[in-house]
SEDOGU-616906 format. One record per residue (C-alpha): residue in three letters; residue number from 0; x, y, z. Coordinates in pm, 1 decimal. Layout:
<mardos>
<residu Ala num NUM px X py Y pz Z> .
...
</mardos>
This chain:
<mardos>
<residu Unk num 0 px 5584.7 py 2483.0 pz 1955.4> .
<residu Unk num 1 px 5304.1 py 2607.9 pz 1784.9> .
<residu Unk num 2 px 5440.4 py 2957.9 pz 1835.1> .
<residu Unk num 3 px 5778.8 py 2895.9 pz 1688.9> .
<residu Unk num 4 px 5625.9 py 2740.3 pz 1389.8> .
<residu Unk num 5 px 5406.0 py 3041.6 pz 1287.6> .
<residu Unk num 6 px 5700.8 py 3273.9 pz 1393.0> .
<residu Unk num 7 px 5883.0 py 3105.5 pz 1133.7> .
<residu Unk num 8 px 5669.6 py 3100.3 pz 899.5> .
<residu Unk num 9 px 5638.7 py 3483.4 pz 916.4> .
<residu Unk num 10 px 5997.5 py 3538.1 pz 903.1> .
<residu Unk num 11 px 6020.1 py 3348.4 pz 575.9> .
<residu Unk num 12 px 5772.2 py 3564.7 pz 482.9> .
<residu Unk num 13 px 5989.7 py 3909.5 pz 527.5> .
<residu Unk num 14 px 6291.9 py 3779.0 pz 328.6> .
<residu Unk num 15 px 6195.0 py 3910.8 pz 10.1> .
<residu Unk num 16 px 6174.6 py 4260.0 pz 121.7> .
<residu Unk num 17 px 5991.8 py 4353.1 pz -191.9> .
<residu Unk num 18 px 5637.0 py 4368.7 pz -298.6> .
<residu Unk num 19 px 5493.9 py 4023.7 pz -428.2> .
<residu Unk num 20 px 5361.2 py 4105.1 pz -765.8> .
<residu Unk num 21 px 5043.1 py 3884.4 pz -888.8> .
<residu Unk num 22 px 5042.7 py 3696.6 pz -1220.4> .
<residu Unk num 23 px 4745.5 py 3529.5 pz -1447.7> .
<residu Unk num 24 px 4847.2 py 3323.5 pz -1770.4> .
<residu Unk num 25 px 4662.6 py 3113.3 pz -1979.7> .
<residu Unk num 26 px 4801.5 py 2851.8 pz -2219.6> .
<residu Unk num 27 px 4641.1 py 2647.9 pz -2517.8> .
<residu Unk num 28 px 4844.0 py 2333.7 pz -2685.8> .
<residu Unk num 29 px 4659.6 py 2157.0 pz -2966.6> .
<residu Unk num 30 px 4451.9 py 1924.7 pz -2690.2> .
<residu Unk num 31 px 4541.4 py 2068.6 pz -2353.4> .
<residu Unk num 32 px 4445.0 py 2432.3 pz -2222.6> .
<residu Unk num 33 px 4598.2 py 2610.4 pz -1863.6> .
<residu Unk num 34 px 4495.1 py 2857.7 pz -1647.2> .
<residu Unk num 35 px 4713.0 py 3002.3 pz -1365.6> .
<residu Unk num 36 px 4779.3 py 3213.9 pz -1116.0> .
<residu Unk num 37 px 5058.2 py 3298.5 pz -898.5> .
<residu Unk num 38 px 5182.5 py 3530.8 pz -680.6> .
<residu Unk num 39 px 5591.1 py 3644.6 pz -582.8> .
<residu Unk num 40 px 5662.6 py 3340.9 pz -862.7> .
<residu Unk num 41 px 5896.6 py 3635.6 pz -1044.9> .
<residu Unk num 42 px 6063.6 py 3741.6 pz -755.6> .
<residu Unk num 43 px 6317.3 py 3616.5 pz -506.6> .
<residu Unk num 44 px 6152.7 py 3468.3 pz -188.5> .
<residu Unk num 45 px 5805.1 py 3280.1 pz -120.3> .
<residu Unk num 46 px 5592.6 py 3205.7 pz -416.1> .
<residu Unk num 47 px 5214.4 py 3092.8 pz -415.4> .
<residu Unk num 48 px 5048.7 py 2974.7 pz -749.4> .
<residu Unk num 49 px 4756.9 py 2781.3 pz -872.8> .
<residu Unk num 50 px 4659.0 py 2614.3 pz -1166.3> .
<residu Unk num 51 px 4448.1 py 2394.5 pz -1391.9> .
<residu Unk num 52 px 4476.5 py 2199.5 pz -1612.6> .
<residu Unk num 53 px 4253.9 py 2051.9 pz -1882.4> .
<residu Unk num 54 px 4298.7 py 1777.3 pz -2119.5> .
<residu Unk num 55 px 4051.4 py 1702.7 pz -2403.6> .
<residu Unk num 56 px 4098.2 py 1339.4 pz -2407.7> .
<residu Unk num 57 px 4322.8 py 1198.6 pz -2111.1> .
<residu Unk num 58 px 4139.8 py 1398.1 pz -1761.7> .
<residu Unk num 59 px 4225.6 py 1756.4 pz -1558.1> .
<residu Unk num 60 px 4520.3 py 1850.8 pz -1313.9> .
<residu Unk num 61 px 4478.8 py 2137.1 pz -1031.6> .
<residu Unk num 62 px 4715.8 py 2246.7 pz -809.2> .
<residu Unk num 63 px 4850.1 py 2472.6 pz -540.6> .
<residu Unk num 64 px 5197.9 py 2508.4 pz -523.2> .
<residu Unk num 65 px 5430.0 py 2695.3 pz -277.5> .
<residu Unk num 66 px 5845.3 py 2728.5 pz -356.0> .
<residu Unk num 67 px 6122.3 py 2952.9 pz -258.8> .
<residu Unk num 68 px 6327.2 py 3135.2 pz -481.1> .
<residu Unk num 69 px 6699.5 py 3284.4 pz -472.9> .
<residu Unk num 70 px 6868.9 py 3452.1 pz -751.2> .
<residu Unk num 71 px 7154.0 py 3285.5 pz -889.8> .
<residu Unk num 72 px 7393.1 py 3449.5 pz -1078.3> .
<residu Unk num 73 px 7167.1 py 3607.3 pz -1411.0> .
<residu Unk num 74 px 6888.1 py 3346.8 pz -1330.0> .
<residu Unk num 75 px 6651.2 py 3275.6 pz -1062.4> .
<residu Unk num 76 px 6607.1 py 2920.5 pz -905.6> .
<residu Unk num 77 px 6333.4 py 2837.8 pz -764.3> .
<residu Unk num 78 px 6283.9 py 2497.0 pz -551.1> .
<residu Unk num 79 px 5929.0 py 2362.3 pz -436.2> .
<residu Unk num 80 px 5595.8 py 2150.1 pz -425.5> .
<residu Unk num 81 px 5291.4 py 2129.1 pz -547.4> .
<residu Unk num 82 px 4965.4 py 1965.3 pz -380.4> .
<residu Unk num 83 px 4791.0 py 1805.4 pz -701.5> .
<residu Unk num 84 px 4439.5 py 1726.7 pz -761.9> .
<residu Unk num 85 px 4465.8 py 1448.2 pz -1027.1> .
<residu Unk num 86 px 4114.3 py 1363.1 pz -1236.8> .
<residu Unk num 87 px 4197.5 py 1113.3 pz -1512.3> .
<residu Unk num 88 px 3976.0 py 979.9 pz -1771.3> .
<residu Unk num 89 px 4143.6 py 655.1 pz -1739.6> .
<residu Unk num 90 px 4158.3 py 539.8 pz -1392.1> .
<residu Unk num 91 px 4056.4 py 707.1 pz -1012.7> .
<residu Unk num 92 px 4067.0 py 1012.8 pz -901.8> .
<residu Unk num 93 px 4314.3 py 1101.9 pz -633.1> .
<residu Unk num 94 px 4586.6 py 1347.0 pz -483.8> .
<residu Unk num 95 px 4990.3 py 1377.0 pz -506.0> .
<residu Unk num 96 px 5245.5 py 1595.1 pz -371.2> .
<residu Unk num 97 px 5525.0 py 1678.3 pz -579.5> .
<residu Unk num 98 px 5808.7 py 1828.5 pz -565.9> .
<residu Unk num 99 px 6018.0 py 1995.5 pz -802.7> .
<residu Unk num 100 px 6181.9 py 2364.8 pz -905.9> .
<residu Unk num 101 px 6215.2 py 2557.4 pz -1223.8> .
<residu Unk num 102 px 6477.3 py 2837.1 pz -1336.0> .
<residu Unk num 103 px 6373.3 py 3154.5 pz -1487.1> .
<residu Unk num 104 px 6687.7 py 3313.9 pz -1715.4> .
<residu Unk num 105 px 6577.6 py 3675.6 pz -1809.7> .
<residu Unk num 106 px 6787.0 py 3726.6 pz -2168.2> .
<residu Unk num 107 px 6709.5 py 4072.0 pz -2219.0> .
<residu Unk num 108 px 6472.8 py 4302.2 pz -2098.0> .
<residu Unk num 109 px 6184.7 py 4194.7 pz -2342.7> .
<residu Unk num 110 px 6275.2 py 3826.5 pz -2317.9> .
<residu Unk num 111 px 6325.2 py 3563.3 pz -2081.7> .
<residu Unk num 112 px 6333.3 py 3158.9 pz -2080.3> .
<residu Unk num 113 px 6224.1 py 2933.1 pz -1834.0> .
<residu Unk num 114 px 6194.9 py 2586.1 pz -1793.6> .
<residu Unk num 115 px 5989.3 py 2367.6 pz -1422.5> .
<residu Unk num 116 px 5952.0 py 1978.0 pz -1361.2> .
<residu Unk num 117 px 5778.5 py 1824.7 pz -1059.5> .
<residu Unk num 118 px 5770.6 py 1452.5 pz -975.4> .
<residu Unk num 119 px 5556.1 py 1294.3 pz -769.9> .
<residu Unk num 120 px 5627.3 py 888.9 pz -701.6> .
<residu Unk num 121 px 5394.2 py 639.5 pz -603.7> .
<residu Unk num 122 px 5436.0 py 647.4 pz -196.3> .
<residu Unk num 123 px 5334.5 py 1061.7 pz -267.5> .
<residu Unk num 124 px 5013.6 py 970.4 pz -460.0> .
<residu Unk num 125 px 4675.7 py 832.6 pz -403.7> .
<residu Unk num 126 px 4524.5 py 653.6 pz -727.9> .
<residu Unk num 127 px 4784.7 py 671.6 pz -911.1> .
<residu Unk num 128 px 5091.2 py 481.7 pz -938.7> .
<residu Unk num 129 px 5291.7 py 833.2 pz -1029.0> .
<residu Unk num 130 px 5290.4 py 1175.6 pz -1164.5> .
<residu Unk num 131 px 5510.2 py 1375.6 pz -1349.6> .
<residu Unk num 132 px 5545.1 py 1770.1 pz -1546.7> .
<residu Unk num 133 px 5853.2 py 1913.5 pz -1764.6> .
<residu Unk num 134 px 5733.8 py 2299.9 pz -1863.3> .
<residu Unk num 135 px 5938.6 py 2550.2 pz -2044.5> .
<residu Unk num 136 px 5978.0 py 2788.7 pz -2306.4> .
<residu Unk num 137 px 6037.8 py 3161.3 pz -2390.9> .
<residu Unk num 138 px 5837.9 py 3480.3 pz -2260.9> .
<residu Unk num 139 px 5815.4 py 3805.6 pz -2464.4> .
<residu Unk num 140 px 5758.4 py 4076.7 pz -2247.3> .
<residu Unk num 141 px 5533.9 py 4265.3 pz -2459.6> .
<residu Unk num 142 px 5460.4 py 4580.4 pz -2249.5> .
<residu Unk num 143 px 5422.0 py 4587.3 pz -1895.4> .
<residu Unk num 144 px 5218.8 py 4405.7 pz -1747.1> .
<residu Unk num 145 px 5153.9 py 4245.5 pz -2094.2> .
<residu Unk num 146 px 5338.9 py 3902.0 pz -2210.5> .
<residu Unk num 147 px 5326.0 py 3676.6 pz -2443.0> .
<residu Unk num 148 px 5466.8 py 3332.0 pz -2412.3> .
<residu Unk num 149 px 5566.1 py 3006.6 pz -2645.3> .
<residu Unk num 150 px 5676.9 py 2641.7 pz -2505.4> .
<residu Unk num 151 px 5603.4 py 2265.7 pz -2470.0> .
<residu Unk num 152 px 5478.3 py 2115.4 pz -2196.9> .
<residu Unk num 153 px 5457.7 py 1705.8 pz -2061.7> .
<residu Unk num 154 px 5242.6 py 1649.7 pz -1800.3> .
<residu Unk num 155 px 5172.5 py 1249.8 pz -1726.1> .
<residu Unk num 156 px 4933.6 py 1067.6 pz -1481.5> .
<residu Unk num 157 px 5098.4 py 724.7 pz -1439.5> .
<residu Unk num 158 px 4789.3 py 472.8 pz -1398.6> .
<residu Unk num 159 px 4766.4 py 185.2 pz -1138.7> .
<residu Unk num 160 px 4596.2 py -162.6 pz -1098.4> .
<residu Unk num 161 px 4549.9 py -216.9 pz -1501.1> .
<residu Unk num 162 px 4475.3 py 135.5 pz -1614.6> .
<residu Unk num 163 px 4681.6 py 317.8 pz -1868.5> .
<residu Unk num 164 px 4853.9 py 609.0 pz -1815.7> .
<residu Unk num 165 px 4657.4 py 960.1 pz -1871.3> .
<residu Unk num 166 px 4888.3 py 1235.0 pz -2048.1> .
<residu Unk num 167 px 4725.8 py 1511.1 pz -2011.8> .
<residu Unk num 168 px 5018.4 py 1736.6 pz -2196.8> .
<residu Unk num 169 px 5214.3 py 1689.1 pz -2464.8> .
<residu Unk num 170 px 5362.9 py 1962.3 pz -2688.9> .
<residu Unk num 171 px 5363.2 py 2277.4 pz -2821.1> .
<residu Unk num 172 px 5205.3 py 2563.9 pz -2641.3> .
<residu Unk num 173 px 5128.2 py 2947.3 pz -2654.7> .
<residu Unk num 174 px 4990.7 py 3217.5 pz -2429.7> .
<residu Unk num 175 px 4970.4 py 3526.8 pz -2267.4> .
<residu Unk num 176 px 4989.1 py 3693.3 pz -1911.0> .
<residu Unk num 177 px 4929.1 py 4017.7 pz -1753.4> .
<residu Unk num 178 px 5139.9 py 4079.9 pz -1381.8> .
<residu Unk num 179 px 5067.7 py 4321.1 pz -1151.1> .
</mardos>
């Protein structure tokens, strides 16, 4: 069994049949900064990323995410889940697994929008009572492997047993990427 599984695994791996290129972004929103990394997250296949998130007031969010993405017609969809670290200021610290997807529609060469959400009810948390993320915006492909990108983003730690919810994110954002 344990064969099969990792065979699988590795075949899922060879779909793509092209090169996984990395990515680093960072974001800043007037009380929320993010810092990621993925890896295959612009091309069709597997994707790995990572990210964190900090909130001045309302706690942190990390996570390590793994989707699959197929083009569909001009856009790519990619479907998915995320394990979550969750550290609010408001309540305990715990875990989730969400899941989610996001589509990336490249306008142009220089420009692209995108747009992600990820849920994670209360039977997939620990801590919390529920988690939730809406991301999305446009990219400017500068030069390569330069970007620069503007959006809003809504991330929300739903608190449990008399604590108040912790949004971490909510609004505007810019920032800027490099992928290899």
């Amino acid at each position: 069994m344990k064969k099969t599984l990792v065979a699988c695994a590795a075949g899922w791996l060879f779909v793509t049949g092209s090169a996984n290129a990395i990515s680093m972004q960072g974001e800043a929103g007037q009380h929320y900064t993010s810092l990621g990394v993925g890896m295959g997250t612009s091309t069709s296949g597997l994707a790995v990323s990572g990210n964190w998130l900090r909130s001045d007031h309302d706690g942190n969010v990390g996570s390590l995410g793994l989707g699959f993405s197929l083009p569909v017609g001009p856009m790519m969809a990619t479907v998915g889940g995320k394990a979550l670290y969750l550290s609010p200021n408001d309540g305990k610290s715990g875990a989730a697994l969400a899941v989610g997807g996001g589509l990336q529609w490249p306008i142009n060469r220089y420009f692209s929008l995108y747009g992600e959400g990820y849920f994670a009810p209360e039977a997939l948390t620990s801590g919390v009572k529920a988690y939730s993320e809406v991301n999305g915006g446009l990219r400017w492909n500068v030069f390569s492997p330069f970007s620069v990108n503007a959006g809003y983003r809504y991330v929300n730690i739903e608190g449990k047993e008399g604590h108040r919810d912790n949004t971490v994110a909510d609004g505007l954002y810019i920032g800027a990427g490099l992928s290899f």
